[in-house]
C-alpha positions as CSV (number, residue, x, y, z in Angstrom):
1,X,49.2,-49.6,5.6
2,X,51.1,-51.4,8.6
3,X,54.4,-50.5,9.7
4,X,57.0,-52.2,11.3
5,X,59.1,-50.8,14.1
6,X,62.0,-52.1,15.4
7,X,61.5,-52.4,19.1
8,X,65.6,-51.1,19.3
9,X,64.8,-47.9,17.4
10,X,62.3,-46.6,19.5
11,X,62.6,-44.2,22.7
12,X,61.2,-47.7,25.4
13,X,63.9,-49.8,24.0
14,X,65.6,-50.5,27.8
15,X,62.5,-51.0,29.4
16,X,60.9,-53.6,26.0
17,X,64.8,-55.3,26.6
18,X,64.1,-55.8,30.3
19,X,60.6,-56.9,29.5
20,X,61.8,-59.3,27.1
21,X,64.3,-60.7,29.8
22,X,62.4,-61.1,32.5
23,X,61.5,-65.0,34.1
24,X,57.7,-63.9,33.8
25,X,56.9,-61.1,31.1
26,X,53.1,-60.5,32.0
27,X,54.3,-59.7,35.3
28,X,57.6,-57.2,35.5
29,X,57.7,-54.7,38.2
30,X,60.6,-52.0,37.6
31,X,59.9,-50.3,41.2
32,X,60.3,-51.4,44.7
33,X,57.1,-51.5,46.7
34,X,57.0,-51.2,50.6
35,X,54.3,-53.9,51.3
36,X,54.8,-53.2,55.0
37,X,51.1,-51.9,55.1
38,X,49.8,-55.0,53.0
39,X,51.6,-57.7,55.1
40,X,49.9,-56.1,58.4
41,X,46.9,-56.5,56.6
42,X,46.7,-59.5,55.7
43,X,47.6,-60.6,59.1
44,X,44.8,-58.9,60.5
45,X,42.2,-60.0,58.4
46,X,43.6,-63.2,58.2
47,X,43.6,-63.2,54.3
48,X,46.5,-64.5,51.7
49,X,49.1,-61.8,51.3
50,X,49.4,-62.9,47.7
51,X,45.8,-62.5,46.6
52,X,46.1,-58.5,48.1
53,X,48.7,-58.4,46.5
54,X,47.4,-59.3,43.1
55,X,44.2,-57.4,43.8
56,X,46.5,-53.7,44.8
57,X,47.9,-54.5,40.8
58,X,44.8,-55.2,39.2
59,X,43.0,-52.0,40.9
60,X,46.2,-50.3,40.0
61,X,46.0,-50.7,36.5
62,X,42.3,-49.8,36.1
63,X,43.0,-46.2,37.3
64,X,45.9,-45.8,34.2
């Protein structure tokens, strides 16, 4: 049978409350990231910073 839990009980209740907070959920980074790398490359191969950007999370998250 299904039980509910109380998102404030449990041991990821910060991180679920800043989750829940944040402008865009799907997207919520709790790290900084040095891009410095990523801007030089995009400048070099003349290709949208933001689409690397997106494509570095994506590959990111495959390898979890």
């Amino acid at each position: 049978m299904p039980k509910e839990i109380n998102p404030a009980d449990t041991t990821r209740a910060k991180a679920f409350d800043l989750w829940m907070c944040a402008p865009n959920p799907m997207v919520t980074f709790f790290k900084t990231l040095d891009v410095t790398n990523l801007v030089k490359a995009s400048k070099r191969r003349h290709l949208k910073f933001n689409m690397l950007l997106d494509w570095c999370g994506g590959h990111e998250q495959r390898h979890f």
